[in-house]
ZAMARGU-4260 file (C-alpha; in steps of 0.2 Angstrom, whole numbers, plus 5000, padded with zeros to 4 digits):
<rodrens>
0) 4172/5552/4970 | 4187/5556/4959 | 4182/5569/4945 | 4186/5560/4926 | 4192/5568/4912
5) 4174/5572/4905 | 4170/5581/4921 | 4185/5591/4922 | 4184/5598/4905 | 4165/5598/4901
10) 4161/5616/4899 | 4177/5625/4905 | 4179/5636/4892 | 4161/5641/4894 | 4153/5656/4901
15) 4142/5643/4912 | 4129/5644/4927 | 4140/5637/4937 | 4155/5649/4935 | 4140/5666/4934
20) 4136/5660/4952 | 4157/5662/4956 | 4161/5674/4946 | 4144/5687/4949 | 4139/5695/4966
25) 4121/5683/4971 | 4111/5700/4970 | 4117/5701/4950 | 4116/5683/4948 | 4099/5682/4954
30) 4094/5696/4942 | 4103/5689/4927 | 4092/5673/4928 | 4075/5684/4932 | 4080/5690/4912
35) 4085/5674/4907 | 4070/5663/4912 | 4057/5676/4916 | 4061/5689/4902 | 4064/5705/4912
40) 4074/5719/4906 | 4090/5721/4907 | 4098/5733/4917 | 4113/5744/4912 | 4123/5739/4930
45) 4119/5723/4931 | 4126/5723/4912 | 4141/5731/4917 | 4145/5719/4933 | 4142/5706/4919
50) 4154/5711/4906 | 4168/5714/4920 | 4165/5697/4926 | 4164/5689/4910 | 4180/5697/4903
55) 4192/5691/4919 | 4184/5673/4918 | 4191/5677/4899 | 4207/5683/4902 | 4212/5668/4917
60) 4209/5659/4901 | 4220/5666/4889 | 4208/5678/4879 | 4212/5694/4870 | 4200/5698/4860
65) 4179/5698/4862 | 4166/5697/4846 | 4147/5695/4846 | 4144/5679/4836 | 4128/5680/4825
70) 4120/5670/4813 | 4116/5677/4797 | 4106/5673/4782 | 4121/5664/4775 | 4115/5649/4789
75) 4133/5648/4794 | 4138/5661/4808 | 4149/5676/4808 | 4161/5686/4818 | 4171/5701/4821
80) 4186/5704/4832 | 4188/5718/4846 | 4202/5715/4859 | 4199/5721/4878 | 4213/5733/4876
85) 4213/5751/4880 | 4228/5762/4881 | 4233/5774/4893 | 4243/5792/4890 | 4258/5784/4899
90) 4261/5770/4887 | 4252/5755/4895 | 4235/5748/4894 | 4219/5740/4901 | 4210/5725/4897
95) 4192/5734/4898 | 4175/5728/4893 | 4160/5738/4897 | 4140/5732/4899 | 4137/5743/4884
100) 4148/5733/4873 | 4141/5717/4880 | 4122/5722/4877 | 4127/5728/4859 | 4137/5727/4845
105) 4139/5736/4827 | 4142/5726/4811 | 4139/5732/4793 | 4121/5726/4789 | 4123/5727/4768
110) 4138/5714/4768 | 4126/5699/4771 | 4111/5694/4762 | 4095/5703/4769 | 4083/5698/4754
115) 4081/5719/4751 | 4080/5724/4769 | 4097/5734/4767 | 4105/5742/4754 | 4123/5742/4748
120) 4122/5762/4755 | 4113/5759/4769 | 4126/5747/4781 | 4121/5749/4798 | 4117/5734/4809
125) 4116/5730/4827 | 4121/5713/4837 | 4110/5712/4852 | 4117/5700/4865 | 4107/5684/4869
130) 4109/5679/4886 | 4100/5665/4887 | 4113/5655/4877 | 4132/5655/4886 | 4146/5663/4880
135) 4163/5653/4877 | 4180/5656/4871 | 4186/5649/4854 | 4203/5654/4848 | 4208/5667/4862
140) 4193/5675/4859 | 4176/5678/4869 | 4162/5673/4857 | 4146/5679/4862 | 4130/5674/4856
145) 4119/5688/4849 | 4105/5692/4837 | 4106/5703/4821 | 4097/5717/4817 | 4095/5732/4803
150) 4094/5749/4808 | 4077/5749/4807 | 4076/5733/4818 | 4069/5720/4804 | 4080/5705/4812
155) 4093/5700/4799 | 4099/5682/4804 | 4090/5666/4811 | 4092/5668/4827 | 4082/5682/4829
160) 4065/5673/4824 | 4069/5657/4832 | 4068/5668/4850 | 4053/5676/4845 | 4045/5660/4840
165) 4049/5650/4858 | 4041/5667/4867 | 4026/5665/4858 | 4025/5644/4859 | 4030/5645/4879
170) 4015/5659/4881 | 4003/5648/4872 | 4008/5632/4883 | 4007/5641/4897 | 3989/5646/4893
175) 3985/5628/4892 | 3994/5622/4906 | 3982/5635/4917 | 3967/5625/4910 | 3975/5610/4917
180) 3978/5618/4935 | 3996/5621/4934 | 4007/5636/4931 | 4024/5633/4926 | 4039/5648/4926
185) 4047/5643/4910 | 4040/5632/4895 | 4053/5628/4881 | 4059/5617/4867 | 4072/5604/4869
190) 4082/5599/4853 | 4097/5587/4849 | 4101/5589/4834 | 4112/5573/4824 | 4123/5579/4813
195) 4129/5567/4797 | 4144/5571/4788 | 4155/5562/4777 | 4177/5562/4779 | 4188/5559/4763
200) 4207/5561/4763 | 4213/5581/4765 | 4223/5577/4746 | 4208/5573/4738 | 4199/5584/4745
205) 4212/5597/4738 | 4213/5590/4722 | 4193/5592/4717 | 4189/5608/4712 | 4171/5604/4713
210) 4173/5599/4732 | 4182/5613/4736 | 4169/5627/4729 | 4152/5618/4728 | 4156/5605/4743
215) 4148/5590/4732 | 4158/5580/4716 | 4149/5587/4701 | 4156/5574/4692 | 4164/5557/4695
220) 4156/5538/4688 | 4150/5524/4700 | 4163/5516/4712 | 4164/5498/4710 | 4158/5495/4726
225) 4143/5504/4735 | 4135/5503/4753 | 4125/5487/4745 | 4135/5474/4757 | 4129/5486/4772
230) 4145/5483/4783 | 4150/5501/4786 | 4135/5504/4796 | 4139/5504/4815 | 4155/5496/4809
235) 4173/5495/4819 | 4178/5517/4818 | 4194/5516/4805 | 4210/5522/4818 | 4211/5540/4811
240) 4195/5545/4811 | 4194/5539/4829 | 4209/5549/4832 | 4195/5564/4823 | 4181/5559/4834
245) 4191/5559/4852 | 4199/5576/4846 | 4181/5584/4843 | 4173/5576/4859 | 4188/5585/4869
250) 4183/5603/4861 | 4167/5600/4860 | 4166/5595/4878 | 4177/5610/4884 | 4166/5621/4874
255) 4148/5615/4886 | 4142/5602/4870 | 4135/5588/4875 | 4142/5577/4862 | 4137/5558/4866
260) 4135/5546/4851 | 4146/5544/4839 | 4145/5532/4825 | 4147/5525/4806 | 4134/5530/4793
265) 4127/5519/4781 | 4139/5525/4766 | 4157/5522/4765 | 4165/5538/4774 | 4149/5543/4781
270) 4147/5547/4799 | 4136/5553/4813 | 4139/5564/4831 | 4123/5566/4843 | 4120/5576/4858
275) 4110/5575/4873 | 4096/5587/4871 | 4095/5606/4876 | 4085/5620/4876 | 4081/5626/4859
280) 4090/5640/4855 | 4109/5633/4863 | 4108/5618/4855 | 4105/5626/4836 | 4121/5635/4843
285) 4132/5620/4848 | 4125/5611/4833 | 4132/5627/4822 | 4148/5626/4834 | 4150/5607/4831
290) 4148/5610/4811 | 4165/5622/4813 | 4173/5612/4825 | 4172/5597/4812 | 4177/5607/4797
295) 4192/5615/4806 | 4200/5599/4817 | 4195/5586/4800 | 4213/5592/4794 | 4224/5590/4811
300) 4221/5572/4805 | 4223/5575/4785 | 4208/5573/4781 | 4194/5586/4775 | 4173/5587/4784
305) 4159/5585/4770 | 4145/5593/4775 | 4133/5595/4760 | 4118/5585/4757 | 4125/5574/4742
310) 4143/5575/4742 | 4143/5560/4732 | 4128/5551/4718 | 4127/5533/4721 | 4126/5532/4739
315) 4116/5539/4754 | 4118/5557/4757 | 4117/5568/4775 | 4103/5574/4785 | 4103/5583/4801
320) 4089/5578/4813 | 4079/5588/4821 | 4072/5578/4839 | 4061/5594/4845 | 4049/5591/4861
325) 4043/5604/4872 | 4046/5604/4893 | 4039/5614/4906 | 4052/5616/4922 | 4061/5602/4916
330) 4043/5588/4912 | 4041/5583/4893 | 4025/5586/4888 | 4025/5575/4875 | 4029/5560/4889
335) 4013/5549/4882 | 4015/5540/4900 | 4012/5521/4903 | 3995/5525/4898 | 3994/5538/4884
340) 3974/5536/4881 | 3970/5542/4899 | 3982/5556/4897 | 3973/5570/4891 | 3987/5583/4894
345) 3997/5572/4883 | 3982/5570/4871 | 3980/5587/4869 | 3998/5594/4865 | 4000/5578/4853
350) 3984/5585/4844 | 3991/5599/4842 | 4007/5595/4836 | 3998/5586/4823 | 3986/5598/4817
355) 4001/5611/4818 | 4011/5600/4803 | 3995/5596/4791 | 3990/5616/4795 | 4008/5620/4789
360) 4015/5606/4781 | 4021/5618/4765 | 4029/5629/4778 | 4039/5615/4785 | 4046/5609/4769
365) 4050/5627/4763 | 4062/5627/4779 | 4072/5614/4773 | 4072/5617/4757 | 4089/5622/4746
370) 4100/5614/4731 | 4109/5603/4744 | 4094/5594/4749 | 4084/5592/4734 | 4095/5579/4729
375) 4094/5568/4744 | 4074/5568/4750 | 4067/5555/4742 | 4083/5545/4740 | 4083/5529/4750
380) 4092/5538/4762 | 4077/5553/4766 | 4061/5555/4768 | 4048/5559/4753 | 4046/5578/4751
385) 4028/5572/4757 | 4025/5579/4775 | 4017/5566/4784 | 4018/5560/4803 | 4022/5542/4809
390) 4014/5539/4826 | 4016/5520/4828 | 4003/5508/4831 | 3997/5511/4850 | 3996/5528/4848
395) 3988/5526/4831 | 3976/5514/4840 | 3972/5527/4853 | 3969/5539/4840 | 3958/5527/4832
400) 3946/5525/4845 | 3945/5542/4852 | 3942/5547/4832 | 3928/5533/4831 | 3920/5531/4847
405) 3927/5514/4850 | 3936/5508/4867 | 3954/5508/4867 | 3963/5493/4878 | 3980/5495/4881
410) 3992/5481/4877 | 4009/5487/4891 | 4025/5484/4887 | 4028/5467/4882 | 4044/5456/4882
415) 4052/5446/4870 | 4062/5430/4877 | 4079/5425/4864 | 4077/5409/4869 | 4096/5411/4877
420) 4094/5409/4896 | 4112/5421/4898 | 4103/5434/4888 | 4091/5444/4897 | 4075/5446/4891
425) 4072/5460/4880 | 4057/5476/4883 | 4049/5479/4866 | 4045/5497/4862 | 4026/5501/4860
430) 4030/5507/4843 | 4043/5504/4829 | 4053/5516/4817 | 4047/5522/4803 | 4065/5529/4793
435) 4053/5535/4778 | 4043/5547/4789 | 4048/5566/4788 | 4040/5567/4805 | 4040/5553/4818
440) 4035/5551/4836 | 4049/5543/4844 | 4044/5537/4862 | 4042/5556/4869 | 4048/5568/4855
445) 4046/5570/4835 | 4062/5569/4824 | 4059/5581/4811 | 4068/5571/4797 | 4068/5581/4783
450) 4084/5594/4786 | 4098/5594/4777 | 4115/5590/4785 | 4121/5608/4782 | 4106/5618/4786
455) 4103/5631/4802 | 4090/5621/4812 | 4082/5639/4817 | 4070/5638/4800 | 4062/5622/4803
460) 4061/5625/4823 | 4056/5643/4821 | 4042/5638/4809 | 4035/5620/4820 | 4037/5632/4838
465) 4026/5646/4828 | 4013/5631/4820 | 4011/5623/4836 | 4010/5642/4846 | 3995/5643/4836
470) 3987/5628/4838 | 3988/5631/4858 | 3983/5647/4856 | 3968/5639/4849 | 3963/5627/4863
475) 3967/5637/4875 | 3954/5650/4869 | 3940/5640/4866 | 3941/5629/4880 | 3946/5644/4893
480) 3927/5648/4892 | 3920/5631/4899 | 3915/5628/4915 | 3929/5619/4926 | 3919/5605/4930
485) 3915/5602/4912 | 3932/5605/4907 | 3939/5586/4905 | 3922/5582/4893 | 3927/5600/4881
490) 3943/5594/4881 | 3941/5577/4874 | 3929/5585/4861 | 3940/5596/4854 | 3955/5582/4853
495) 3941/5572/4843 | 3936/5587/4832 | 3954/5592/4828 | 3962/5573/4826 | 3946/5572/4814
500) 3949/5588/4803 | 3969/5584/4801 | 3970/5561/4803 | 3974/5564/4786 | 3991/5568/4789
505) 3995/5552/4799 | 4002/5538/4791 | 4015/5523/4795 | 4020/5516/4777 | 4031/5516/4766
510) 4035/5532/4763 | 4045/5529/4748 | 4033/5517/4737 | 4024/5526/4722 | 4007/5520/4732
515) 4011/5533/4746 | 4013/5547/4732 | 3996/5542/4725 | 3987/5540/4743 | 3995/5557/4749
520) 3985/5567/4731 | 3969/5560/4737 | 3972/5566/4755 | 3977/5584/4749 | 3995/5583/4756
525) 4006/5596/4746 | 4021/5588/4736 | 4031/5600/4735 | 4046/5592/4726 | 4058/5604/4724
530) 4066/5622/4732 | 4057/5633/4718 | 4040/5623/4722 | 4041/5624/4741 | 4050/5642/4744
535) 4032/5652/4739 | 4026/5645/4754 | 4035/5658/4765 | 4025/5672/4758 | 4009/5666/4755
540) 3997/5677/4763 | 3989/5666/4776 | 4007/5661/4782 | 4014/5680/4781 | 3997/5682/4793
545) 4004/5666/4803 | 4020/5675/4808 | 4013/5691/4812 | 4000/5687/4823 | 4013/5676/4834
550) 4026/5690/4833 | 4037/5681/4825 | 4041/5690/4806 | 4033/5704/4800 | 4028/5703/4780
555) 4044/5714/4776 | 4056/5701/4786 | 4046/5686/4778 | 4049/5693/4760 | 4065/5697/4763
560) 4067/5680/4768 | 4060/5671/4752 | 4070/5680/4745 | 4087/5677/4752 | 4083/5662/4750
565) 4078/5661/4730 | 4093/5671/4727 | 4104/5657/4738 | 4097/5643/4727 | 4101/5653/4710
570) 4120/5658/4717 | 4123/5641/4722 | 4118/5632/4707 | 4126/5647/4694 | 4142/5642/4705
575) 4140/5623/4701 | 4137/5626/4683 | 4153/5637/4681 | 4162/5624/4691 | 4156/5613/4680
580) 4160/5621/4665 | 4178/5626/4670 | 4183/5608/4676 | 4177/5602/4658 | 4186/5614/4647
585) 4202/5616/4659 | 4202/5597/4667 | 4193/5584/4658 | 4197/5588/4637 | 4214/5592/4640
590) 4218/5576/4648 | 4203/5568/4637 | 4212/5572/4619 | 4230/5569/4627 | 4223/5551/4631
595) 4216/5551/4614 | 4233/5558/4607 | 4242/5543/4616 | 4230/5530/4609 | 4232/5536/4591
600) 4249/5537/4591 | 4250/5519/4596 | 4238/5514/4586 | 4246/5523/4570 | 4264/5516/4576
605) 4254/5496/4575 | 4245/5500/4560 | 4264/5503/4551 | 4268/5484/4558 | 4250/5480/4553
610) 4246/5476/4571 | 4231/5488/4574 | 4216/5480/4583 | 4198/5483/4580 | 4196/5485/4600
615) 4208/5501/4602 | 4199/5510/4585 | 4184/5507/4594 | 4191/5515/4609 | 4198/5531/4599
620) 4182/5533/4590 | 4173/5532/4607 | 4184/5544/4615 | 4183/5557/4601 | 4166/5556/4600
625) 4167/5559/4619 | 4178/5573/4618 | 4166/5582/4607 | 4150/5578/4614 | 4158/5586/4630
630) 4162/5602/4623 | 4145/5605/4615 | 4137/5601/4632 | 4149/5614/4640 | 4142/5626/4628
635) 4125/5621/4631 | 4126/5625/4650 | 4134/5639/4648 | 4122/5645/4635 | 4107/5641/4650
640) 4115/5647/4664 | 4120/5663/4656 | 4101/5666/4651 | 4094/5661/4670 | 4107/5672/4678
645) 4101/5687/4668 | 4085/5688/4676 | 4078/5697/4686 | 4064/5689/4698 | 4068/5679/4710
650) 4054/5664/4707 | 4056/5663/4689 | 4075/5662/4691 | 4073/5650/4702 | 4064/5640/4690
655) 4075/5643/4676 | 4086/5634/4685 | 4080/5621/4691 | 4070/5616/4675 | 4086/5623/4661
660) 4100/5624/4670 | 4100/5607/4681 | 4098/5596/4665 | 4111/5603/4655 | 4122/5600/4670
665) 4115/5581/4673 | 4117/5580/4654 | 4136/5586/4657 | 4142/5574/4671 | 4134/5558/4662
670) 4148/5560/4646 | 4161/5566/4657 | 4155/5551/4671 | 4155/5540/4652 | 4174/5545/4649
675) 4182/5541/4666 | 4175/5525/4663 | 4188/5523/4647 | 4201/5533/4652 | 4216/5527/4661
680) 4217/5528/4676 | 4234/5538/4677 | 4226/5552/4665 | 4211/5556/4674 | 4214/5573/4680
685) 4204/5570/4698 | 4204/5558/4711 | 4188/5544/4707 | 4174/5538/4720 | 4186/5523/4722
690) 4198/5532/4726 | 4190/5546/4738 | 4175/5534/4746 | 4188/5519/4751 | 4205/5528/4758
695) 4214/5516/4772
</rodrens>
């Protein structure tokens, strides 16, 4: 069969299986994979037949230069250059690259936020490499995936974590799996992550200071037109972003991402790429690459890659969705079968997925909590910042009756006949969807909803493997001391008793009606509606206890994480309000009191002939009163920020801005916002929504 285009590219210019079993002598290969998939150690020689292989399979394809690529506590990733040359006394060189240098790496640790681990004296930090994610070249360069950590071996970056948490959550599934007569070698977590993003034009882009620094328009009135006809959604691909989208399915093919489905969101300009799921940890790294592939290639085409939560107010902003299952030598676990109430396997590691989200519930929204996403959960857009599950109606009937006692008869698949005899008669899934739910069970996975579009999936993932570790670790003890024979009746009991202490966080409404905010304070479900509300979470001292006990973070790495991440929130928004106040005073009242200046001069000029009008004294007076509204509420934010950058603690700064800081801004953007809607078009100093959100 003749090899297609996707075939031929798909993964060449990654480090893959395939090539480690051309490039590697069987006995190294053999022991590679027994540290991949079973965890053994890695030895310094097989490390060093490793590097030599994977540095000619670089240099066949034009690389120069190596560098471990890590993920910080910035979320993006980072890198540092070192090329594979070595001189000789005589002039020449080699191209060398040594198992030591593969296995480890030396950045400066005080560079990056560490949420107090390092300080600004105390730099030294360690890349360890990962080999259970491929490397891949990427600009001439040999990127391989590592963790971070300090010189005192606190891990530093997300990935880090992420690794320890699928250790802990594959040991605890193996446990119970034994109890079910089966012992699998590898147990892990399959994720695809869908990535939303919005694409403006590259000039207008360039001509908002407030997109270029903050990623989001602080300012800028309602368009004319919205989403409200609903016909960009799945509608025909404009020709130059489909020229974008082919470009970033070649690279991200060559580079080993399983890039599939591509599509229009439901704003203007608002897109959507999807994978095929992978393992855990590689797909948070081809979802990070995918993010940068997007960002550089948008401008090959001239235009610019919004990732940001709310790049625009007035229509729908961007999540990233997190479709986590868990597989055991390739079989889902969370497969409910055609006959989900006689699967008890099934039942159990459902039960436990459930119980591990009310248990944890403020963790999981601390994860996905930052300045970005406050302003889209909740939206029409996003989920409530309510943490509930969506199950859909068979499974919330089997749930039902195994709660209540009561018999359970399954309905099957039914079919729906169109009434068209060409058209083939259509399978109707056992459940529906639910786009409210920040957690829905999706035919043999759950699609954590709730991330932001620019987020590092390792927060939320690290956080549901560790929550659902537990819960396993919790069957598994107490049902490993039954008798085998009375193994199936324990079971059941302990799905009943733990469905029965956590149904509370099921539900299939609407998760947007002011009903559900009502029914979720009666059930005890934490709203937590904002990032200074939901960061605390991370060190309270049962969840500090949580990570510990699984291996995941000590409490010195959990602090440091709350921290990194208050002090992100602060930064973020004392850049917005700067922003803010330096397009007001350098943009929007100079080109405001020129406009101002043009209509009293004409109206002084008509007022000589006697001609002035009502209407355009009207509009001078409006725009004067504008001008100076605006610069009092300039000074107003500044005067708030300035007091909530001053301090100190991390919580109450948090705080400060959210409940100070945020208002002045929103109190800001509506009288500028009120003045692009009198201004002339020809002085507005940047490019409108119109503008930006419609582009040909």
């Amino acid at each position: 069969m003749a090899t297609n285009k996707v075939q031929s590219v798909f993964g060449s210019l990654t480090f893959s299986d395939s090539v480690m079993q051309e490039k590697l002598p069987k006995p190294t290969y053999k022991e590679l994979q027994r540290v991949i998939h079973k965890g053994e150690r890695l030895d310094l020689d097989i490390a060093n037949e490793v590097a030599h292989a994977m540095k000619e399979w670089a240099l066949e394809h034009g690389a120069t230069h190596y560098t471990h690529w890590f993920q910080p506590l910035t979320g993006i990733t980072s890198e540092k250059h070192d090329s594979f040359l070595t001189p000789r006394g005589d002039g020449t060189t080699l191209m060398t690259f040594s198992g030591k240098e593969l296995i480890q790496g030396e950045p400066d640790a005080s560079s990056f936020p560490s949420g107090g681990l390092r300080a600004t004296f105390e730099a030294r930090g360690y890349t360890a490499w990962d080999p259970t994610s491929p490397a891949f070249i990427k600009d001439e360069v040999l990127c391989i995936p590592t963790a971070f950590i300090s010189y005192t071996g606190e891990a530093l970056d997300k990935k880090t974590p992420l690794l320890r948490s699928m250790v802990a959550l594959g040991n605890h599934a193996k446990r119970a799996l034994s109890l079910f007569g089966k012992t699998p070698a590898h147990v892990t977590t399959t994720i695809g992550p869908e990535q939303e993003y919005f694409l403006i034009k590259e000039e207008d882009y360039a001509a908002r200071p407030d997109l270029v620094l903050c990623g989001r328009t602080l300012f800028g009135c309602a368009p004319v037109k919205g989403q409200e006809l609903e016909e960009h959604y799945f509608g025909a691909i404009r020709p130059t972003v489909n020229e974008f989208m082919k470009e970033l399915d070649d690279e991200l093919w060559k580079l080993g991402v399983p890039a599939t489905t591509k599509h229009n969101e439901a704003a203007p300009c608002q897109h959507e790429l999807a994978p095929i799921y992978e393992e855990g940890s590689v797909a948070i790294d081809h979802n990070l690459l995918t993010m940068e592939e997007m960002r550089l290639l948008a401008s090959h085409h001239g235009l610019a890659c919004l990732q940001h939560e709310k790049p625009f107010e007035y229509v729908n902003g961007s999540g990233k969705h997190d479709n986590w299952s868990l597989v055991a030598d390739g079989k889902n676990l969370l497969d409910p079968s055609d006959s989900p109430e006689d699967n008890l396997q099934f039942l159990v590691f459902l039960t436990c997925v459930i119980a591990a989200v009310d248990e944890h519930a403020d963790l999981l929204r601390a994860s996905t909590a930052s300045a970005g996403n406050d302003r889209r959960l909740g939206g029409n857009e996003a989920p409530p910042a309510i943490i509930s599950v969506f199950l859909g109606e068979e499974l919330d009937a089997v749930i039902e009756s195994i709660v209540e006692d009561r018999p359970y008869t399954s309905h099957g698949p039914t079919t729906m006949d169109l009434g068209v005899p060409q058209l083939a008669d259509v399978v109707r899934d056992n459940t529906d969807r639910n786009r409210t739910s920040p957690f829905a069970f999706t035919g043999n996975k759950f699609e954590f909803r709730m991330c932001g579009s620019q987020q590092n999936l390792s927060d939320p993932t690290m956080v549901l493997n560790v929550a659902v570790a537990e819960q396993l670790d919790a069957f598994a003890t107490e049902l490993s001391v039954v008798d085998e024979s009375d193994f199936v009746r324990h079971a059941m009991k302990w799905v009943k008793k733990t469905l029965t202490e956590h149904r509370r966080i099921i539900f299939g409404g609407d998760g947007y009606g002011d009903e559900w905010e009502a029914e979720a304070a009666r059930r005890g479900l934490p709203h937590l509606r904002s990032t200074p509300d939901a960061l605390p979470a991370i060190v309270d001292p049962a969840n500090i206890e949580l990570f510990k006990r699984y291996g995941v973070l000590n409490e010195a790495e959990a602090r440091a994480r709350y921290v990194a991440k208050a002090e992100q929130y602060a930064k973020l928004l004392n850049i917005e309000a700067n922003t803010m106040s330096y397009m007001a005073r350098h943009m929007y009242l100079p080109a405001l009191i020129d406009y101002s200046g043009d209509i009293a001069r004409g109206l002084s000029a008509k007022a000589d002939l006697g001609m002035a009008s009502a209407s355009e004294r009207d509009l001078l007076a409006r725009l004067n009163g504008g001008i100076d509204a605006i610069y009092a509420s300039v000074a107003e934010l500044e005067r708030v920020n300035e007091v909530a950058r001053a301090i100190d603690d991390p919580a109450a700064q948090d705080h400060a801005y959210y409940d100070e800081v945020i208002p002045a801004m929103e109190a800001l953007r509506v009288i500028v916002d009120d003045m692009e809607r009198l201004c002339s078009l020809d002085c507005w100093p940047v490019p409108s929504y119109n503008q930006m959100l419609f582009y040909v």
